[in-house]
VEXDREN-2710 file (C-alpha; in Angstrom, 1 decimal):
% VEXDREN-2710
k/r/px/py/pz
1/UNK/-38.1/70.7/-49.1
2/UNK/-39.8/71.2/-45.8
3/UNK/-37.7/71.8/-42.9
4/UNK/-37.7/71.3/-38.8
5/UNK/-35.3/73.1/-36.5
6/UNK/-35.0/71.5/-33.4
7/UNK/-33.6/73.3/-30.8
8/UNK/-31.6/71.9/-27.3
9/UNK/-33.1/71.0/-24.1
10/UNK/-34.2/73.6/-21.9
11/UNK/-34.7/76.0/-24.5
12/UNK/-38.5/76.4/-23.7
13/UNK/-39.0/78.8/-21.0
14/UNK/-42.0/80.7/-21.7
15/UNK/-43.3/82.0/-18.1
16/UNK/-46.7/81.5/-18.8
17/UNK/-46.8/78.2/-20.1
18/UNK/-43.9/76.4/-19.3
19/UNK/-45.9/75.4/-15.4
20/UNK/-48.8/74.6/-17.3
21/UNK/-46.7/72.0/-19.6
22/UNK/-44.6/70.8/-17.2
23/UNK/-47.5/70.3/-14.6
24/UNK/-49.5/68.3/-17.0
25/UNK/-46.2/66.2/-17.9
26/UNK/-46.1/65.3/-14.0
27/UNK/-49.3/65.1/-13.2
28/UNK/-51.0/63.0/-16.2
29/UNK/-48.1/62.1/-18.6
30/UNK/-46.0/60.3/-16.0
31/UNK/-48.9/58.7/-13.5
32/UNK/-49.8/56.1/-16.5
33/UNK/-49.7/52.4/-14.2
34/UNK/-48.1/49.7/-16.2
35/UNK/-50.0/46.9/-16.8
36/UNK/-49.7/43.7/-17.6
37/UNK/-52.3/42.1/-19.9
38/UNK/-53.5/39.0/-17.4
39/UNK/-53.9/42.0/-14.7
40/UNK/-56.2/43.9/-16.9
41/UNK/-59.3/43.1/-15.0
42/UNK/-57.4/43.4/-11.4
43/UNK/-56.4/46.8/-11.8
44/UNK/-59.1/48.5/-14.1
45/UNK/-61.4/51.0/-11.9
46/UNK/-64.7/52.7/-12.8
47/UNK/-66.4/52.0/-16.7
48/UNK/-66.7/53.6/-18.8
49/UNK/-63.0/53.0/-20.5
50/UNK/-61.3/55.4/-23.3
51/UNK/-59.0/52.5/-24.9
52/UNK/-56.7/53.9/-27.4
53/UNK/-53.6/51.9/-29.5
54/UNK/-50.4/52.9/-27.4
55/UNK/-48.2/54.5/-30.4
56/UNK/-43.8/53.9/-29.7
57/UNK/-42.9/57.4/-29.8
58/UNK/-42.1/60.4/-27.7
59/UNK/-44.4/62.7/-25.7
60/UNK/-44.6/66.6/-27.5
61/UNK/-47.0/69.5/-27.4
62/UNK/-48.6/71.2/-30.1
63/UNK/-48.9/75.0/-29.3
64/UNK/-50.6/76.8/-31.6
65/UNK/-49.7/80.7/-31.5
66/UNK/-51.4/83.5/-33.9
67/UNK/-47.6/84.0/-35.8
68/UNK/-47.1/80.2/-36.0
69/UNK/-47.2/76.3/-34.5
70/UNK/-44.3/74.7/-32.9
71/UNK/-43.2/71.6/-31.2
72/UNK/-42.3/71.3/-27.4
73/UNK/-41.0/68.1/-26.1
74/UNK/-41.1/67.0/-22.4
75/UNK/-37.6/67.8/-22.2
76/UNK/-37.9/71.5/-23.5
77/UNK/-36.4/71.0/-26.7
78/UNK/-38.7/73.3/-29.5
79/UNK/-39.2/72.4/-33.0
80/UNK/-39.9/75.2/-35.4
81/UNK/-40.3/75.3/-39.1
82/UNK/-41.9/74.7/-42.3
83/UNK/-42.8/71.0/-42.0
84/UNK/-46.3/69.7/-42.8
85/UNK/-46.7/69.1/-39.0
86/UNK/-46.6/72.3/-38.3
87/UNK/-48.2/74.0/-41.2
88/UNK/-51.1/72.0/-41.7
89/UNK/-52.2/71.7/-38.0
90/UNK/-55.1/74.3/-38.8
91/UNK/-56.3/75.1/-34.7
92/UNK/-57.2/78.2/-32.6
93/UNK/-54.0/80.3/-31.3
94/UNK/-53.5/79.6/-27.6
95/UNK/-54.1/76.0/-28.2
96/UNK/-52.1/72.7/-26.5
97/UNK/-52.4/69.3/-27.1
98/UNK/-50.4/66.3/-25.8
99/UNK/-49.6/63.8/-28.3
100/UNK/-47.5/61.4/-29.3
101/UNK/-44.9/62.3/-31.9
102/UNK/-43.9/59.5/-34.3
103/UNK/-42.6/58.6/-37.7
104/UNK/-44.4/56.6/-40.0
105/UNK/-42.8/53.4/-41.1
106/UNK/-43.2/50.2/-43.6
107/UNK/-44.2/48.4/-40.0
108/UNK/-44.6/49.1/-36.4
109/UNK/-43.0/52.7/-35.8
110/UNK/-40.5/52.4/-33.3
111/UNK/-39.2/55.5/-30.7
112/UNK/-36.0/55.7/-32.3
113/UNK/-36.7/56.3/-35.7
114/UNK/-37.9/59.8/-33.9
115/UNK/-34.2/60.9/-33.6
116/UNK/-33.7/60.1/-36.6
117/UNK/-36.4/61.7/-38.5
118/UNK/-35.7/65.4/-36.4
119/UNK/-32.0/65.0/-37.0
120/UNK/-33.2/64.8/-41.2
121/UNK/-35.7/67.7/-41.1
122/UNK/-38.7/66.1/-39.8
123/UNK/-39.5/64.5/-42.9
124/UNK/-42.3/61.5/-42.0
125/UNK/-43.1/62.9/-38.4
126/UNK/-46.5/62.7/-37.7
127/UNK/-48.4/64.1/-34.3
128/UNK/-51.2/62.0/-33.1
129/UNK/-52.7/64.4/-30.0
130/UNK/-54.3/62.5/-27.5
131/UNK/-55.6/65.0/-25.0
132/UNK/-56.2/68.8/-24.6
133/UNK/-53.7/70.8/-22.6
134/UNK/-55.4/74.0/-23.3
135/UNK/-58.2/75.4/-25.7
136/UNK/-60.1/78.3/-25.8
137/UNK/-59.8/79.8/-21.7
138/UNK/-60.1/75.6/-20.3
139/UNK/-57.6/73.6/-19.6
140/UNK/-57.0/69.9/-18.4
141/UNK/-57.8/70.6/-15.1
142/UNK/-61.2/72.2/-16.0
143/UNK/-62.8/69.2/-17.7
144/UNK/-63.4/65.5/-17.7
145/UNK/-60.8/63.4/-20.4
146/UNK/-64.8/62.3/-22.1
147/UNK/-65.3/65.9/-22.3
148/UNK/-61.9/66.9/-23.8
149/UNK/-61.9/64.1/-26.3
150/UNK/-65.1/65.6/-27.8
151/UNK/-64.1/68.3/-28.0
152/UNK/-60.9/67.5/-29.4
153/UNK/-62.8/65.0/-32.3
154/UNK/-64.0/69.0/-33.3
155/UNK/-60.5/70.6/-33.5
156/UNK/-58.5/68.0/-34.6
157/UNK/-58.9/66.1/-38.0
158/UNK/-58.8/62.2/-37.6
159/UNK/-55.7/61.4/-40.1
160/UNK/-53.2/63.7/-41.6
161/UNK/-49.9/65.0/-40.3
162/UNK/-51.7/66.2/-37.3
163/UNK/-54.3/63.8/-36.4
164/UNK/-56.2/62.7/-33.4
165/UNK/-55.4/59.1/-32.1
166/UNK/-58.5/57.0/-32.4
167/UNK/-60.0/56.2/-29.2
168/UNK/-62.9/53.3/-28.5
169/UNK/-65.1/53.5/-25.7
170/UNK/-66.4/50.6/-24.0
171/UNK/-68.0/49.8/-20.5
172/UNK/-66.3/46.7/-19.4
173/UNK/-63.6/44.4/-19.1
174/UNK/-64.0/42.0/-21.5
175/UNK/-64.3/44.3/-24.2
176/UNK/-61.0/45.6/-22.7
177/UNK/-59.5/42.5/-23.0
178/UNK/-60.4/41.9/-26.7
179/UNK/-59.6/45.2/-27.8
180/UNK/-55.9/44.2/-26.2
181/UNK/-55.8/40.7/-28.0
182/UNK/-57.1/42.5/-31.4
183/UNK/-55.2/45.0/-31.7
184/UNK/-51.8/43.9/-29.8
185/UNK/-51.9/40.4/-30.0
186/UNK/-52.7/40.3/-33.3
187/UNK/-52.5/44.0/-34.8
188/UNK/-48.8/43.9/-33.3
189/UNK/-49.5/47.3/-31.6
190/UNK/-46.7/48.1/-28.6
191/UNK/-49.8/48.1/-26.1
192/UNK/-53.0/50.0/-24.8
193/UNK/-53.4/53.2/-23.5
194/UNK/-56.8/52.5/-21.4
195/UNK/-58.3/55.7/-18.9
196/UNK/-61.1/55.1/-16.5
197/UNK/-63.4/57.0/-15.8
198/UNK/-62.0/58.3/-12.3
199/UNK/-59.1/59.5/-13.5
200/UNK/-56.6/56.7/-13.5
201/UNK/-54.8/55.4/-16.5
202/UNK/-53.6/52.3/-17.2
203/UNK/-50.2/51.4/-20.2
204/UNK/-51.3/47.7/-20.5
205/UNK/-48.0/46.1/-22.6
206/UNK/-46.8/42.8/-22.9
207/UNK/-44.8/41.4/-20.4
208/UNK/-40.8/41.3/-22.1
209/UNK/-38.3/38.3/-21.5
210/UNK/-34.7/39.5/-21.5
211/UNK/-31.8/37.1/-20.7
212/UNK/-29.2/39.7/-18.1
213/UNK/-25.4/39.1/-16.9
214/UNK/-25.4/38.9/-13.4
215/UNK/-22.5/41.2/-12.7
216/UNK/-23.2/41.8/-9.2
217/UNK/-25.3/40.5/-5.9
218/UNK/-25.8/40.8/-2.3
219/UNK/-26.3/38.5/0.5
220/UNK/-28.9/38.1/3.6
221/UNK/-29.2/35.2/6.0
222/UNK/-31.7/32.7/5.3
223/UNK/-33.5/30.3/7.0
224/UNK/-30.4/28.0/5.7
225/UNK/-27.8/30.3/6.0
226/UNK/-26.5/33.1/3.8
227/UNK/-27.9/33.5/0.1
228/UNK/-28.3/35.7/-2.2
229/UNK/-30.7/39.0/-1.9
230/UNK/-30.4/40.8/-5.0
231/UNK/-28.6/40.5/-8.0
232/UNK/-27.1/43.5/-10.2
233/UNK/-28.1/42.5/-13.3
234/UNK/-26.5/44.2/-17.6
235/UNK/-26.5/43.3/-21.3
236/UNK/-23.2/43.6/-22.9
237/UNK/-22.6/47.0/-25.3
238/UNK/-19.7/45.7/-27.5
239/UNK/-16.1/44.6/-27.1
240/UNK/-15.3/44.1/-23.3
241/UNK/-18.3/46.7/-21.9
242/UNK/-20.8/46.1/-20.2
243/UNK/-24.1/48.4/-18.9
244/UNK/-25.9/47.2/-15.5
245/UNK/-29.7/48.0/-16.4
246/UNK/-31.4/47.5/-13.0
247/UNK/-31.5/45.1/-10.2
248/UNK/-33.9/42.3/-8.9
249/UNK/-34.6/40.7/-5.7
250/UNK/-37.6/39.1/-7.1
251/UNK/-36.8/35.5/-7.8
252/UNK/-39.1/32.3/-8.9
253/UNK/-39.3/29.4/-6.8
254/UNK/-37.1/27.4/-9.2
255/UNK/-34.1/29.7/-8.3
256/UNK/-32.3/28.2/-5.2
257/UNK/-30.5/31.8/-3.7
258/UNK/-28.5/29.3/-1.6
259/UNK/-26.9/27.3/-4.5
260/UNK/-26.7/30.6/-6.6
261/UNK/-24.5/32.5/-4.1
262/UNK/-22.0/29.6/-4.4
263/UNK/-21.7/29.8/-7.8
264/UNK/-21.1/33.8/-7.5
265/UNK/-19.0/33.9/-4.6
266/UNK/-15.8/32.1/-6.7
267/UNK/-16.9/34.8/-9.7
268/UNK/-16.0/37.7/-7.6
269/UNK/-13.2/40.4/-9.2
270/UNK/-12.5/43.6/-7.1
271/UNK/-14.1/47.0/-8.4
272/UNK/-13.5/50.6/-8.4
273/UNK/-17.6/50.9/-9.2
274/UNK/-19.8/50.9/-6.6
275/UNK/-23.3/50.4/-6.6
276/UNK/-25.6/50.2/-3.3
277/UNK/-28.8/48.6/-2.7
278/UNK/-31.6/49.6/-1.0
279/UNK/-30.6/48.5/2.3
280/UNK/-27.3/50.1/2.2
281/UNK/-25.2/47.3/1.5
282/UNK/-22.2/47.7/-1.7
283/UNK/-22.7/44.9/-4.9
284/UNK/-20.1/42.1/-4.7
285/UNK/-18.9/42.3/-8.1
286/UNK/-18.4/39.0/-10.4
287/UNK/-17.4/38.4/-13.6
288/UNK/-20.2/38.5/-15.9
289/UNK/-20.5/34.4/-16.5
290/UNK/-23.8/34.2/-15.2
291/UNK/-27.1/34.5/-16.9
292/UNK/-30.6/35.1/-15.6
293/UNK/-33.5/34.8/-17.4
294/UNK/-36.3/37.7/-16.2
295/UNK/-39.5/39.0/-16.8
296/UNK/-39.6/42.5/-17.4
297/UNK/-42.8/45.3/-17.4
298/UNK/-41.4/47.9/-19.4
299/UNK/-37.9/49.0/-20.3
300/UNK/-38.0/53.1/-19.3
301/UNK/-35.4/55.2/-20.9
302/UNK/-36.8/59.1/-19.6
303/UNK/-36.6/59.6/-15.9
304/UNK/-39.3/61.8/-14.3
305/UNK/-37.8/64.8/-15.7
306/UNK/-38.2/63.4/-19.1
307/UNK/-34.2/63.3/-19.3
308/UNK/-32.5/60.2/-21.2
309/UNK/-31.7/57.7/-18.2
310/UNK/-27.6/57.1/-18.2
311/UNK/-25.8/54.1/-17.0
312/UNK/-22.1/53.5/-16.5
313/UNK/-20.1/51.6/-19.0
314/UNK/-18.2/49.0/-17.1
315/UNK/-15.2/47.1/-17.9
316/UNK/-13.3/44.2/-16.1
317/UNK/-9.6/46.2/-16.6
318/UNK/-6.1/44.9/-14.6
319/UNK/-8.3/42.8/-13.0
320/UNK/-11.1/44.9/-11.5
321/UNK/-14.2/46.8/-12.8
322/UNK/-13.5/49.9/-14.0
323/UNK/-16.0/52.9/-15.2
324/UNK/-15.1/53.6/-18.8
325/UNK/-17.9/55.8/-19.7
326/UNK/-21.3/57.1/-19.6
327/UNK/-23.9/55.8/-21.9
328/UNK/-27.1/56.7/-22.7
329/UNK/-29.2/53.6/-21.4
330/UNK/-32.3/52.0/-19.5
331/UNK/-33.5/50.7/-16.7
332/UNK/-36.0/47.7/-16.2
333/UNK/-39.4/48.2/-14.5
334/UNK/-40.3/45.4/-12.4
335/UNK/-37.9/42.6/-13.3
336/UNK/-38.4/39.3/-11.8
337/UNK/-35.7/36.5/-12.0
338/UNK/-37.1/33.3/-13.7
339/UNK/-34.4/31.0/-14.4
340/UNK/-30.9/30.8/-14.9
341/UNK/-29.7/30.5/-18.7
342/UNK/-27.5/27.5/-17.8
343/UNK/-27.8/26.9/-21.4
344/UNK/-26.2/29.4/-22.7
345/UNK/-22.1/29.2/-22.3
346/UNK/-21.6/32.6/-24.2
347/UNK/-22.7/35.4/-21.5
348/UNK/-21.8/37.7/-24.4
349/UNK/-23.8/36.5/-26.9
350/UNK/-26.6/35.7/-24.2
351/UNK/-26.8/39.2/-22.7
352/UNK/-27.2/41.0/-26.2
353/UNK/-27.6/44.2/-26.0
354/UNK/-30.3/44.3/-29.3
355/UNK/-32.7/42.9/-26.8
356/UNK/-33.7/46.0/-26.3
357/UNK/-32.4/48.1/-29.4
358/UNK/-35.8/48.5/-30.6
359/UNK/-36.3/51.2/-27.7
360/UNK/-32.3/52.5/-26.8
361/UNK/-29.5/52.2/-29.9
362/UNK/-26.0/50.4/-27.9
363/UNK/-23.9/52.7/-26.7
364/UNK/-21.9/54.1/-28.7
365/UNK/-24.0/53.3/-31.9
366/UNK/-26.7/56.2/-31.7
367/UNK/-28.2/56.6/-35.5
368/UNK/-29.4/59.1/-37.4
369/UNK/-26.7/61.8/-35.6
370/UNK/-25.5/64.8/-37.3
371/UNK/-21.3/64.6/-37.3
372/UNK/-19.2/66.9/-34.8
373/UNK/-17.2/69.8/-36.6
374/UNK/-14.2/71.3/-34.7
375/UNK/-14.2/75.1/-34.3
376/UNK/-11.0/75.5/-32.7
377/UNK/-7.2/73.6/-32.6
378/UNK/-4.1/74.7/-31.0
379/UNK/-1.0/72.3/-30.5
380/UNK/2.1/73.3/-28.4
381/UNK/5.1/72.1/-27.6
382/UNK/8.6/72.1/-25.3
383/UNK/11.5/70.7/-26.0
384/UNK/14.0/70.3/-23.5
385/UNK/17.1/68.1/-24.0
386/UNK/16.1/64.7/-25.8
387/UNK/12.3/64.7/-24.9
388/UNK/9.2/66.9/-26.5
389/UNK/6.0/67.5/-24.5
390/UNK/2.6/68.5/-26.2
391/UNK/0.0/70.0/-25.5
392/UNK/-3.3/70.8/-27.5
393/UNK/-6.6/71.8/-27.2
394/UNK/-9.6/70.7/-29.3
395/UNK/-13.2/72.6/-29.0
396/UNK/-15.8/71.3/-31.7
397/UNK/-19.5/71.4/-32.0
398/UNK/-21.1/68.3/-31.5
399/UNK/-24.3/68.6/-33.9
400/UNK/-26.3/66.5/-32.5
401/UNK/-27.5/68.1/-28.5
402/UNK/-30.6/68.9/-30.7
403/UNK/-31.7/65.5/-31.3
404/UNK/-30.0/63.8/-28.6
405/UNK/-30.0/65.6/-25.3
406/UNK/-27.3/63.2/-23.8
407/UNK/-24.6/65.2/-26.0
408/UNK/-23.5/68.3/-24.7
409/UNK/-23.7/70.9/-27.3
410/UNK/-19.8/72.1/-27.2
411/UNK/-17.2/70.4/-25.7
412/UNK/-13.8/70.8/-24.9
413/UNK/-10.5/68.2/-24.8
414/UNK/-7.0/68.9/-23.4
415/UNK/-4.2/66.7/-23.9
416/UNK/-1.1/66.8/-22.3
417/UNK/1.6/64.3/-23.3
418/UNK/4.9/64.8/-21.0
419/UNK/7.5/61.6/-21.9
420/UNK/9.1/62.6/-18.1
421/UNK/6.0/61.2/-15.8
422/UNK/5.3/58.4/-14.7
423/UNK/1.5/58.8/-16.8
424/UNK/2.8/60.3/-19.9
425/UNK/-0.4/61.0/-21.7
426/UNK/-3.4/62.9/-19.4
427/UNK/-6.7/64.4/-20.5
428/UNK/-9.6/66.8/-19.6
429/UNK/-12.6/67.2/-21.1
430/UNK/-15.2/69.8/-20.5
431/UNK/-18.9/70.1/-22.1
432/UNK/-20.4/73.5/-22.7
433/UNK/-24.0/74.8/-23.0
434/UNK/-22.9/77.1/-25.5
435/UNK/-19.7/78.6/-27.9
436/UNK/-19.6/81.4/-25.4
437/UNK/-19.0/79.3/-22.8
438/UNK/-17.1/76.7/-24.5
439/UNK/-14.3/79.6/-25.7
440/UNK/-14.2/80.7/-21.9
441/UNK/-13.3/77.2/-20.9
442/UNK/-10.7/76.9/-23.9
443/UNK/-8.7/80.3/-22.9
444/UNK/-8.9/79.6/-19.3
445/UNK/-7.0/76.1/-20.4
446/UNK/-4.5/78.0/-22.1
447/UNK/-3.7/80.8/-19.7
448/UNK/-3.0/78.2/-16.7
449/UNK/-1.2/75.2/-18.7
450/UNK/0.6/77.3/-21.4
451/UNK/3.6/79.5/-20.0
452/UNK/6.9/80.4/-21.0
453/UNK/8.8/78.1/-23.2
454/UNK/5.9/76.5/-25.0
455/UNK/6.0/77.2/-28.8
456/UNK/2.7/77.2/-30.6
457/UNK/2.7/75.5/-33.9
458/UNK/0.2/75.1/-37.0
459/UNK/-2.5/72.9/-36.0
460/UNK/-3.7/71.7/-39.0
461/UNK/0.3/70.5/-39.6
462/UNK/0.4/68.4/-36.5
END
């Protein structure tokens, strides 16, 4: 059975490519101009247009080396191994390509079938390369994107594990247009990837429609009097949590910002979270009762980094928000506020977080994850007169920094329960790049909370 190693972020750091990779990444990768499909004809530039099918995966390079292929990602995680993506690719040593790294599915592939696939060995990953980073002594830089799709039609086979994405030329707008409604509207594709000719790229995607909890606003004086500015807007991740996704100050006509700040203003709970706008004013918090309906270009989950975006988890606890966690999340590009949901009573049900599943799993709910296994235990205790404290420490492995870069690959939890305090039970926990550093951070634990009296005891007994 073929297999693919996957190693943690950062780990590339070869000096002589690494700028190359990450130049390309924030030069080309990340200067793609959403689109929406009525603006096509708006914001395309010079003909002629390279349209190609926008494949939901994640951004890789193929470098091809005389002792072997491997996988980069945008985040610097490498893939190595026997797996027909890499043993079949068949190029030139000191070859790059940019492509888009997916897995093949009954339907549509979706992004998040890619963590899955790496965490089971790479089994159904396939590469579609879409540009040249480097072949032969050119690179990017050196050529035109016409030129470097010839030549990569010559170096690259057109289906297979390694394949070149198929691209259509045309020369103008309305052929644009009706490769969009073929292919999208009725193919089901996630969008186009359409380049011009001067340089500029456009993602064209349908518009999405997600129904958000308002869970905060501002206010500004109208011609009126006060109303709301912007609103702070989240889908609900399970139980009592809830993740703010982005804000809008965009609003249709149909939205009176006069008659909406009266309905938050009675909805307002205090909050240890704060989150400031862009004019420097705090979010009123609110209970999350209200809905908004908005209009949404894209839902981005990589920063410009290509990190996972993270979010807060929030909770409405003894009467005021409260951060409960980190989560691994999204943001919304370009929201605009279209209506309120007034028909909807259930904000919970309303601001689902499976609205977007198809591009971030809920919090907490992350498939296709290898489980934690603990490398070290240690309990201790003091007893003194009619009370016990405890303490223990817990370092395990999380398994799963490889395929998810929002884990930490170690980490490290103290607990320290003391019946005497006025908090009894108190925690620390500590990630940790590796085990090296992970055991330094456990003994360091020890040596300042375990002194004289404390009696260590079988860990696998308590």
């Amino acid at each position: 059975m073929s297999t693919l190693a996957v190693s943690a972020p950062g780990a590339f750091q070869d000096p002589a490519l690494k700028p190359l990779l990450d130049m390309y990444r924030q030069v080309v990768a990340q200067r793609y101009t959403p689109c929406p499909p009525t603006d096509i004809a708006r914001m395309l530039a010079a003909p002629p247009f390279h349209v190609s099918r926008k494949f939901d995966g994640e951004l890789w390079f193929l470098v091809v080396d005389p002792d072997g292929s491997t996988l980069v990602s945008a985040n610097g995680r490498v893939a190595t191994g026997d797996a027909p993506i890499l043993v079949s690719a068949g190029l030139p040593g000191g070859t790059v390509l940019a492509g888009e790294l997916y897995a093949t599915t009954s339907g549509r592939e979706r992004v998040g079938d890619v963590a899955r696939a790496l965490a089971e060995g790479g089994d159904g990953l396939v590469f579609g390369a879409f540009d040249i980073v480097r072949l032969g002594g050119d690179t990017w830089r050196d050529t035109t994107y016409a030129t470097r799709l010839e030549l990569l039609r010559n170096a690259v086979a057109s289906e297979g594990s390694v394949h070149v994405i198929p691209v259509t030329t045309v020369g103008a707008e309305a052929d644009v247009i009706g490769l969009y409604q073929d292919l999208v509207e009725q193919g089901g594709a996630e969008g186009l990837v359409v380049r011009c000719a001067d340089g500029r790229a456009l993602k064209v995607k349908p518009e999405i429609t997600l129904d958000l909890a308002v869970l905060g606003y501002t206010m500004r004086d109208g011609t009126s009097g006060p109303e709301v500015r912007s609103l702070l807007i989240g889908l609900h991740a399970g139980e009592d949590q809830w993740v703010p996704v982005g804000t809008v100050g965009n609003m249709a006509e149909g939205i009176d910002r006069i008659s909406l700040l009266a309905d938050l203003e009675p909805l307002s709970v205090p909050s240890g979270f704060r989150r400031a706008a862009s004019t420097g004013q705090l979010y009123r918090m609110v209970r999350p009762e209200i809905l908004v309906e908005c209009r949404v270009l894209d839902v981005q989950v990589e920063d410009s980094r290509g990190r996972p975006i993270r979010q807060p988890e929030l909770a409405i606890r003894d009467g005021q928000w409260v951060a409960v966690g980190q989560a691994a999340a999204a943001t919304l590009l370009n929201p605009v506020a279209t209506r309120l949901r007034v028909d909807k009573a259930n904000p919970q049900d309303g601001a689902r977080w499976d609205q977007i599943a198809a591009t971030v799993s809920a919090p907490g709910q992350a498939a296709g994850l290898s489980a934690s296994e603990v490398v070290r235990r240690q309990v201790w205790t003091k007893t003194a007169k009619d009370k016990t404290d405890v303490r223990k420490l817990v370092l395990w492995k999380t398994n799963k920094d490889a395929t998810d870069p929002t884990y930490p690959a170690y980490v490290v939890h103290w607990t320290d329960y003391s019946a005497g305090r006025k908090t009894p039970l108190t925690r620390e926990v500590r990630p940790a790049p590796t085990l090296d550093a992970a055991q330094e951070l456990a003994d360091a634990m020890i040596a300042e909370n375990i002194k004289k009296g404390w009696q260590e005891h079988d860990a696998h007994a308590t």
